[in-house]
N, C-alpha and C positions, 0 to 999 in steps of 0.2 A: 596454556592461557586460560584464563578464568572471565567464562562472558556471561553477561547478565542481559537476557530478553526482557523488556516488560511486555504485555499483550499477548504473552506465548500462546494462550487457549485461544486467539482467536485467527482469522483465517489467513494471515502473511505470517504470524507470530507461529503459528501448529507446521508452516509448508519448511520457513527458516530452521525451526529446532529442530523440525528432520530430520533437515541436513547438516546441520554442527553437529548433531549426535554423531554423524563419521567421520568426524575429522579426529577427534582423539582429545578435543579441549576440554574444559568442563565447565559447562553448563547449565548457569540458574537460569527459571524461568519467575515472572514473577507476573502475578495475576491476581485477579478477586474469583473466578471462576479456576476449578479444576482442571487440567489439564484432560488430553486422553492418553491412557497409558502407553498404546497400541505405538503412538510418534514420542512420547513423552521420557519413554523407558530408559534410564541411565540419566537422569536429569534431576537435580535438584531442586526443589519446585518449592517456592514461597508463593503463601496467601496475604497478601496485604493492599487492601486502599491505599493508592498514592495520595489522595486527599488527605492522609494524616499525617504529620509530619514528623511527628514523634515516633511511630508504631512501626514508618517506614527508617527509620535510622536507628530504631531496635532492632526490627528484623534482619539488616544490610549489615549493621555494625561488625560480628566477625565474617565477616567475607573484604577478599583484597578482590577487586572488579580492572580488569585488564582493558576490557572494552566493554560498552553499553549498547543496548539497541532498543530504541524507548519507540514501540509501535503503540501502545495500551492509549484509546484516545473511544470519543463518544463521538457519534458520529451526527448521532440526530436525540432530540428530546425537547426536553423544556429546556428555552435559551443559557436558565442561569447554571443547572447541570451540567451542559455541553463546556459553558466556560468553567466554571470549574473544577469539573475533571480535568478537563485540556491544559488549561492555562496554570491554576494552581498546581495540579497533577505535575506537570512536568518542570514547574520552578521549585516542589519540594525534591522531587528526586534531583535535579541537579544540584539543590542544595546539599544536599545526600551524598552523593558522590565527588562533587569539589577537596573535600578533604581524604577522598582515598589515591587521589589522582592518578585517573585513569588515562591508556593512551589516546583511546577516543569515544565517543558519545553520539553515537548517529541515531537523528533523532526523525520518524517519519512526517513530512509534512505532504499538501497536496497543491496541484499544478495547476487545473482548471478552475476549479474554484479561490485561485489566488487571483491568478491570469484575468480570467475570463476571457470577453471575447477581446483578441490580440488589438492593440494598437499598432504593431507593425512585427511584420515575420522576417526569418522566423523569429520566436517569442526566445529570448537567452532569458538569463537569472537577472536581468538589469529592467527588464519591464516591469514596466510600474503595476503595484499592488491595488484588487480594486474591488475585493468578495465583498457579497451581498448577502450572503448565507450565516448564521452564527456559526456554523461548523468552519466555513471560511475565514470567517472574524478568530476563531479560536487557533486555527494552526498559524495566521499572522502573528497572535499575537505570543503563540508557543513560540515561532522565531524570534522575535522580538526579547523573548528571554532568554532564548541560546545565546542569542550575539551579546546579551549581558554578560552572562558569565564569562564568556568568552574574552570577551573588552576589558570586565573588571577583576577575571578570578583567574584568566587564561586557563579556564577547561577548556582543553581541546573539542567543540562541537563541530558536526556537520551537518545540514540539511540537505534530505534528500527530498526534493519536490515531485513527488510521483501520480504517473498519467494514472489512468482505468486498467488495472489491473482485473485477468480473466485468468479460470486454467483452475486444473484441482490441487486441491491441497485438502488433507487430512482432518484441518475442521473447512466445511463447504462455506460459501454463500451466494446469494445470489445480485452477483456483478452483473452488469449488462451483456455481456455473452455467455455465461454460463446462465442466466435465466432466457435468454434466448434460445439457446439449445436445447438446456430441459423442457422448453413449453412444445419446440419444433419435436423431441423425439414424443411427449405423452401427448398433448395434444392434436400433431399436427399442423400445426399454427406457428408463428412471430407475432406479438402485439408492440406496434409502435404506439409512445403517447406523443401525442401532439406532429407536428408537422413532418418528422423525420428528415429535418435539413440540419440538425444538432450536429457538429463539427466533435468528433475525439480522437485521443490519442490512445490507443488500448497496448497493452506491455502483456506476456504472459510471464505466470509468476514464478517460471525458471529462470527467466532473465533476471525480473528481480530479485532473486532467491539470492544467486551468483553476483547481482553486485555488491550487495551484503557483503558476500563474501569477500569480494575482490577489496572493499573497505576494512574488514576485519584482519585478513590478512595481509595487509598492504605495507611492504618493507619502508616506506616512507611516509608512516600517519600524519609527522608532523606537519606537511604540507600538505594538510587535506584540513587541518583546523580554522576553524572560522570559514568556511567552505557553503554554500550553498551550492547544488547544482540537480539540474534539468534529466530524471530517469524516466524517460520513456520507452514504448516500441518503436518500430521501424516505420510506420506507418501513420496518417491518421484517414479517415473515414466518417463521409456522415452516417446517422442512423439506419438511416433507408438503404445505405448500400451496404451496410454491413449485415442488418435483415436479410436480403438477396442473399448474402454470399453463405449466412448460417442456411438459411433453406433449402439451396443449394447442394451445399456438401452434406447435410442430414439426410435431405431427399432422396438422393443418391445413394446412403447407406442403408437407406430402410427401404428403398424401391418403393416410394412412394412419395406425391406431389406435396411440399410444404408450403401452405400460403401464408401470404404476409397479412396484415391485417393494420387498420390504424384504430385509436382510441383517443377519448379528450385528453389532454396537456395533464401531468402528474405534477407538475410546480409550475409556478409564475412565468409567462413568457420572461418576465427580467432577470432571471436565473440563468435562463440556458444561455449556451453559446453556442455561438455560429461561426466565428472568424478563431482556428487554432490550430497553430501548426507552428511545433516547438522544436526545439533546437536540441539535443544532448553532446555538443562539441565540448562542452567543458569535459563532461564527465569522463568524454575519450581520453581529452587529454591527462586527467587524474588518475582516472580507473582503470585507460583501456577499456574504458566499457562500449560494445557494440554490441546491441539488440539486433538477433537476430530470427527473431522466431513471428511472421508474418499472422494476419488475422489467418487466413487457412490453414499455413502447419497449426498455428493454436485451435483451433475449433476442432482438426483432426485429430492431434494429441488427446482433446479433452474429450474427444466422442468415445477412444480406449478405457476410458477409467467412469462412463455410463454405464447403466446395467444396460443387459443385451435385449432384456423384454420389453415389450411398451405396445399401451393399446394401440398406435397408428398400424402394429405389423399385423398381417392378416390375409 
């Protein structure tokens, strides 16, 4: 099977091509940024802006693409680049691939910032859309261009609406519990911004590694096309209790006390959410997908793959 990653270099796109690197398929990655070779190895690896429409159906042109997985998105910047990465980015590659006709096309979107705070739980794929964010406005309106093609070209797309993803992968960054752990091991500390009553849903990104998977190889694509659905973890958690809980288990492995800490609000109180707690029934029934890997096994897991030094030991 011949799969094509966009966003490979970056941090779900580096954890995914890991893992397809052992299954035996072969593997483009496609990025503006280089890969690392160390997860990269055995992968074919194209350089190209999806912003260009031309350059990206030069480069795509001899390749037959089996399945797609379009992560490659901006997350924050000046409003008009976040939209146009997002939105044009992802309506040239589908234009791109409509004429290789591929099995499927899962394309990453987000959940909280779709959501926000719930009109009524749990939150399915049928609550009403209501981001205030341009990063938000951009993955509505990336959906908004799946379900075209989908409608008028029957590319098979699916949206995967995904919680806060935490846990290592091969390129880092820092999610809210992995910057919470790395502050608790060098530090010592948790710094909450703002009130820490913030409601999330956090997934670790073995689970979403694997539902990748479970989509890529799934003996039945057809019935996943035109698809939106709900990937989260098991769990959600305000801020402040999820602070506790990294403290805690860090505490405990460094043998020493980690305090929590608060700071001023990092975005507008009218961003955050308060009210969340989401649903991934659909996904079972598609996927079979159950999240299984709690905020503590994940904060445990992730503490294995820290280095073992840090100024708090002493």
């Amino acid at each position: 099977m011949n799969i094509l990653i966009t966003g490979a270099a970056g941090y779900i796109g580096s954890a995914l091509t890991k893992e397809l690197a052992k299954t035996g398929d072969t593997i483009y990655t496609l990025d503006v940024k280089q890969p690392l070779k160390e997860y990269a190895a055995g992968t074919h690896h194209i350089m190209q802006d999806m912003t260009n429409l031309e350059a990206l159906q030069e480069k795509l042109k001899p390749i037959n693409v089996d399945v797609a997985i379009h992560l490659a998105a901006l997350v924050s910047g000046n409003p008009s680049d976040v939209l146009r990465i997002n939105v044009d980015g992802t309506a040239n590659l589908l234009e791109t691939l409509r004429l290789k006709k591929p099995k499927l096309v899962v394309i990453a979107s987000t959940a909280a910032q779709l959501y926000r705070n719930a009109q009524y739980v749990p939150i399915d794929e049928k609550h009403p859309i209501t981001p205030v964010t341009t990063y938000g406005l951009s993955k509505h309106l990336t959906e908004e261009v799946a379900r075209f093609y989908y409608r008028v070209y029957a590319l098979p797309t699916l949206i995967f609406r995904q919680t806060n993803v935490f846990g290592p992968a091969p390129v880092p960054k820092d999610t809210v519990i992995n910057k919470f752990v790395e502050d608790a091991l060098s530090k010592g500390r948790v710094t909450i911004y703002g009130d820490g009553k913030q409601m999330r849903n956090f997934i670790y990104i073995d689970d979403l590694v694997e539902c990748y998977l479970k989509a890529i190889h799934h003996k039945k694509q057809e019935t996943l096309a035109g698809e939106a659905l709900n990937i989260a973890g098991p769990e959600e958690h305000q801020i402040q209790e999820l602070a506790q809980i990294v403290a805690k288990i860090v505490g405990d492995k460094i043998e020493k006390q980690v305090t929590v800490e608060y700071a001023p609000p990092s975005i507008p109180p009218a961003h955050e959410v308060y009210i969340f707690q989401i649903s991934v029934e659909k996904a079972r029934k598609l996927l079979q997908y159950r999240p299984e890997t709690t905020i503590a096994k994940g904060v445990e897991k992730l503490l294995k793959h820290m280095p073992e030094t840090n100024p708090t030991r002493g």
